[in-house]
Backbone bond lengths (Angstrom), bond angles and torsions (degrees), N, CA, C in turn:
res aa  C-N    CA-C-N  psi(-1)  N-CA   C-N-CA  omega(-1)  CA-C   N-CA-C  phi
1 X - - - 1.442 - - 1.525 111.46 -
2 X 1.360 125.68 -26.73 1.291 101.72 -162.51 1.734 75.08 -115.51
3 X 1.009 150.03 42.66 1.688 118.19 125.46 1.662 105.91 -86.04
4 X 1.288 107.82 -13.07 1.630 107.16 -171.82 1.916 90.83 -65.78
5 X 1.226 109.74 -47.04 1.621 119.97 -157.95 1.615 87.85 -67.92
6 X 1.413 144.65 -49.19 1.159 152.16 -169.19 1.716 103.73 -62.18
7 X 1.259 87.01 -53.53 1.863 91.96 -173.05 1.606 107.00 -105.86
8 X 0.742 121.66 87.55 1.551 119.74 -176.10 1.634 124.18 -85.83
9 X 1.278 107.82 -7.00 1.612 116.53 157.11 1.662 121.99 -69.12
10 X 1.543 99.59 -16.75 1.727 102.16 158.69 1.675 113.97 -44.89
11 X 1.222 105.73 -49.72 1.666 106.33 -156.12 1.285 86.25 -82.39
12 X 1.539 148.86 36.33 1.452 141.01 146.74 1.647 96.51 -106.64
13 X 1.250 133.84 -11.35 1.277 121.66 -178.17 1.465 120.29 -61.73
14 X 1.286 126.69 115.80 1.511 111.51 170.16 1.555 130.28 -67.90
15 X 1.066 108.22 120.93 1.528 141.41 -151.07 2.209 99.16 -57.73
16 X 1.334 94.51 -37.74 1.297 108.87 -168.49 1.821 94.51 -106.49
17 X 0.746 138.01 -8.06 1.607 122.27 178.09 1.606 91.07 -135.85
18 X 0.885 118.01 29.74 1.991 114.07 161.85 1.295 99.10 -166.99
19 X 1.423 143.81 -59.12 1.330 113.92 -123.54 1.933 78.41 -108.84
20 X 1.030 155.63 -70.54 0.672 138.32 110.43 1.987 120.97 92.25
21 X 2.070 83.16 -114.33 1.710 120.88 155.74 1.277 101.11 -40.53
22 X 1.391 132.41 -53.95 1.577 123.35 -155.22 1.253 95.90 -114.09
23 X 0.852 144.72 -1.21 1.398 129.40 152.24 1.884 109.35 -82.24
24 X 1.127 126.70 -28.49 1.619 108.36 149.35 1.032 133.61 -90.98
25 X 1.782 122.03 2.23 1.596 103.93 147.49 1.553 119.34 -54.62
26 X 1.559 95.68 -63.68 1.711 130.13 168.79 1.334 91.63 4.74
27 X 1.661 117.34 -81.98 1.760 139.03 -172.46 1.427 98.06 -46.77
28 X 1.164 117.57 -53.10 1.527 121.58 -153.70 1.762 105.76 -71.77
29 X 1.487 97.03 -16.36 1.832 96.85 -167.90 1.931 79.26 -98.90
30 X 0.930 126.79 -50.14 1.563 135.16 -171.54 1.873 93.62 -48.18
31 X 1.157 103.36 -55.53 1.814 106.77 -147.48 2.134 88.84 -72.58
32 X 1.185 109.80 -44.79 1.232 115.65 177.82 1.480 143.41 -73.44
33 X 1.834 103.21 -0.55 1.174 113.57 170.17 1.504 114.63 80.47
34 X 1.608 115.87 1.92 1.153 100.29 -176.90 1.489 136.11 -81.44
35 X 1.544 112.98 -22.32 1.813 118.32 136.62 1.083 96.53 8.88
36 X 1.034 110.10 133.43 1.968 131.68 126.76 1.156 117.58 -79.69
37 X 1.296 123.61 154.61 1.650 151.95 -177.17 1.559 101.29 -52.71
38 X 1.317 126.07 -28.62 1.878 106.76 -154.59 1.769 87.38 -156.67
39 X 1.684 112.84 34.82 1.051 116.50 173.92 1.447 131.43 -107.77
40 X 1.493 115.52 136.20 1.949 101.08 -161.32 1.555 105.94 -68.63
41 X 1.120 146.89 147.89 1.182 138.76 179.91 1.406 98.52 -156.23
42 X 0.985 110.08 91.18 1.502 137.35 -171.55 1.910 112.27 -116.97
43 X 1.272 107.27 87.70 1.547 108.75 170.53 1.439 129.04 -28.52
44 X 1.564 109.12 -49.74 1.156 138.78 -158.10 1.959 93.66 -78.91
45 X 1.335 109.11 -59.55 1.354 100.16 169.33 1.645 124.38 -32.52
46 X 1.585 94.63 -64.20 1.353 106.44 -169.22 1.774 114.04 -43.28
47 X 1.373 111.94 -36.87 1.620 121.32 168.26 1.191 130.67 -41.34
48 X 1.868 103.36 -40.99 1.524 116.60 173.39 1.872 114.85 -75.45
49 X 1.005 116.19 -25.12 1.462 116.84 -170.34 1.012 104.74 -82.52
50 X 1.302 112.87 143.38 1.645 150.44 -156.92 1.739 76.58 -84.56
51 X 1.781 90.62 154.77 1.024 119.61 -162.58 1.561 109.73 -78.11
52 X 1.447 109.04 -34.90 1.702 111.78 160.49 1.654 98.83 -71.10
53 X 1.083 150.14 -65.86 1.497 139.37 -161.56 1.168 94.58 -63.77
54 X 1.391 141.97 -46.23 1.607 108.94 -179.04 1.593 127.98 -66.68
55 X 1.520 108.53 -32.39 1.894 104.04 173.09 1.974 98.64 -72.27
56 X 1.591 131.80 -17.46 1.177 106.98 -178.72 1.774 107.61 -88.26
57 X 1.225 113.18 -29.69 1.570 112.24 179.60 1.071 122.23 -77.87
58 X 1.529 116.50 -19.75 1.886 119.09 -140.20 1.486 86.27 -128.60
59 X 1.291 133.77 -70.16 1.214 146.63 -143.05 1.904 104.55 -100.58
60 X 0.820 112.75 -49.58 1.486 115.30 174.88 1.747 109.95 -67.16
61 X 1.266 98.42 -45.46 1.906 99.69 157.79 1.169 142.69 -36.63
62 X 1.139 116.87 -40.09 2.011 137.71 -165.74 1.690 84.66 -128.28
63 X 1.235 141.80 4.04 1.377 126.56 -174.47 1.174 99.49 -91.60
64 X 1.259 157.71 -64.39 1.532 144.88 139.89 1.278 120.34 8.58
65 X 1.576 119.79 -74.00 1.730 126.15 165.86 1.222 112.85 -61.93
66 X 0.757 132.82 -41.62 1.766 131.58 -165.69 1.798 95.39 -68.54
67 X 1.614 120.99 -45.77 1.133 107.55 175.42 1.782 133.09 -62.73
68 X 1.545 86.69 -27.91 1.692 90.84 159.40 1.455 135.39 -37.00
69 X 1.319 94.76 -36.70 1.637 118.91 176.49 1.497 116.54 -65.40
């Protein structure tokens, strides 16, 4: 609650075309171990990044490992 109270342009995010999508990659990189050891992995970040910076930081990242699977 209080990054929501800090950042208050969250509660304009659409729930179903952002918050959503990356909150089940989020799980999917969490549930699968694909993290690194000394890596920031911050949910709350991932919310703020533009829709090109999240498929180049977030999704193109774990897309290599995730296919391992």
């Amino acid at each position: 609650m209080s990054y929501i109270v800090q950042r208050p342009i969250v509660i304009w995010f659409s729930s179903r075309k952002r918050v959503i999508p990356r909150c089940l990659v989020y799980l999917y990189v969490a549930e699968e171990g694909l993290k690194k050891e000394n890596e920031d992995f911050c949910f709350t970040k991932w919310l703020m990044y533009s829709e090109t910076k999240f498929l180049q930081w977030v999704v193109k990242r774990y897309e290599d490992e995730a296919l391992k699977y």
